[in-house]
N, C-alpha and C positions, 0 to 999 in steps of 0.2 A: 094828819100828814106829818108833823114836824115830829110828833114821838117816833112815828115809824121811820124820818131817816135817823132819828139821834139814834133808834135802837140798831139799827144796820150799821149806821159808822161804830156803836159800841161792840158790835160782836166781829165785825169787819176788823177793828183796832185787838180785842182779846185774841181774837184767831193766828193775829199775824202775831203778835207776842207767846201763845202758847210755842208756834213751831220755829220760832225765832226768826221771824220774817222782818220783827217793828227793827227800824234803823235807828242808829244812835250818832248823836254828834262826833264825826272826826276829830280827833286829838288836835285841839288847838282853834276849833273854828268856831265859828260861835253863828248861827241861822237867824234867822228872822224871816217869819211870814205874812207882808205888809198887801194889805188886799182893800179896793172899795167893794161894796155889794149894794146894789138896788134890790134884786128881790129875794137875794138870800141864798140863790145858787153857789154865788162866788167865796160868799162865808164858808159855805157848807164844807166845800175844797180846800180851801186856805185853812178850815181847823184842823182837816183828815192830814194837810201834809204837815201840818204843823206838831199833829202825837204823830206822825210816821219818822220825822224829824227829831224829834227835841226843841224845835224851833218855839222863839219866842214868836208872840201874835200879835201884832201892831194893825187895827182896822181902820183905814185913812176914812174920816166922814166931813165931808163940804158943812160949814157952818149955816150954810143954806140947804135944807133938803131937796131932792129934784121930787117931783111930782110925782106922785103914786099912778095916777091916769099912762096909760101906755103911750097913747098919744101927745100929750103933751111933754110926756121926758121923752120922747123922740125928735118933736120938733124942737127943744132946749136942747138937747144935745147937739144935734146937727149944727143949730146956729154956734154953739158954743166954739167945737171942732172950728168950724170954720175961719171964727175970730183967734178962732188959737186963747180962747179964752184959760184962766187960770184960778177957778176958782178959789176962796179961803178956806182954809180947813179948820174945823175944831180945835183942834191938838197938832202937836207937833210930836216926832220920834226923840227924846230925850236921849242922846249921846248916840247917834245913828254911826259914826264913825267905829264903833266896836265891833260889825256885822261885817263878815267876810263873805258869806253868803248870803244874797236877799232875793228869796222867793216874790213875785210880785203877780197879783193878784188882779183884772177888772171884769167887766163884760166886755165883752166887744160891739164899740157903738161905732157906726160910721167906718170900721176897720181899722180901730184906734182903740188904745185905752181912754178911761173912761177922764174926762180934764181933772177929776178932783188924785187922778193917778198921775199924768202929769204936772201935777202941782207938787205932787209928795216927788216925782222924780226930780225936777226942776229945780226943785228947792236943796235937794241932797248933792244930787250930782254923784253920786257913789265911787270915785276916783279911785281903782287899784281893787274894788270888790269885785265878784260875780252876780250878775243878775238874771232870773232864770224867769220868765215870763211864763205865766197859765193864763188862757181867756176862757168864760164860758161864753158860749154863742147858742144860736139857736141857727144857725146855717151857713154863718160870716167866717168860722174859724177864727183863726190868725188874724186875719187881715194884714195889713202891712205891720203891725203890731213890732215887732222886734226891729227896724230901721228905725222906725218913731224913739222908741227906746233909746237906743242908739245915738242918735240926734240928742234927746235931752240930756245923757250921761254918757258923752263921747268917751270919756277916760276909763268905763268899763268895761269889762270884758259881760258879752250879753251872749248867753247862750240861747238854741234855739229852745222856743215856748213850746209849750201843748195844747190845742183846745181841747173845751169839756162840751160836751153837747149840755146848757143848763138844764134842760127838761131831764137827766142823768146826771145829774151829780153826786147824789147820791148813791149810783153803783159804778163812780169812776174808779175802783181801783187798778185798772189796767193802767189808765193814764196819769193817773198820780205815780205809781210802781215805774212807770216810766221817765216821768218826770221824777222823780226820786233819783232813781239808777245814771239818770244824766249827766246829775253834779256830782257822781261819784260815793254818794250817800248808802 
């Protein structure tokens, strides 16, 4: 399974480069595509915009893993949302303040990004960038997803997100191409 999206993202990525479809960094601006991923949907997305971009790739990961059981990273999750909890992350974005545009990346749990997403927001605060939210979901969408945002990094400009259906991420190029064409890319 995982050769056959890498081989679709590589011919999906050659095809738009033969006809001159792959985007290229706007003069002056500099990307980044900061994404968490539980089961690898959210990766999947976050590398395709990231060669459709130029975009550097920053993968926020919780110092604590959530549970591979479905059910128990849902019941984690839920409590989590709820406490407004803030997980730790691995790593930190080494000099985040360079990124004029930041892609941002989770599932959608609860109709939120995922805490280890707000954690990377919370912490940055991105004051004066753009930030452009993609969820993948399996029926949730959006959710309230882009106000949440919003809340955590009041001083940026957040434009609206796109969901990915995860069970399709791998043939999301319509909504990636949209999400792309959004920020002017």
């Amino acid at each position: 399974m995982k050769t056959k999206t890498i081989l679709l993202t590589l011919t999906a990525l050659f095809a738009a480069a033969e006809s001159g479809g792959a985007q290229t960094v706007p003069a002056g601006k500099k990307i980044l595509v900061a994404y968490f991923s539980h089961s690898g949907n959210t990766r999947a997305v976050a590398e395709r915009i990231a060669a459709a971009t130029g975009a550097d790739l920053f993968e926020i990961v919780p110092q604590r893993p959530y549970p591979a059981e479905y059910r128990a990273v849902v019941d984690q999750a839920k409590r989590e949302i709820a406490a407004d909890y803030r997980p730790a992350l691995k790593s930190d974005l080494p000099d985040a303040g360079r990124y004029d545009v930041i892609y941002i990346g989770s599932p959608c749990w609860w109709a939120t990004v995922a805490p280890p997403v707000a954690t990377f927001l919370a912490a940055h605060g991105f004051a004066g960038k753009t930030l452009i939210p993609f969820m993948t979901h399996e029926g949730s969408r959006m959710g309230h997803t882009e106000a949440d945002i919003r809340r955590l990094c009041p001083e940026a400009t957040v434009l609206a997100g796109v969901p990915i259906r995860g069970s399709s991420a791998a043939q999301a190029d319509r909504e990636i191409r949209q999400l792309v064409e959004a920020a002017g890319q």
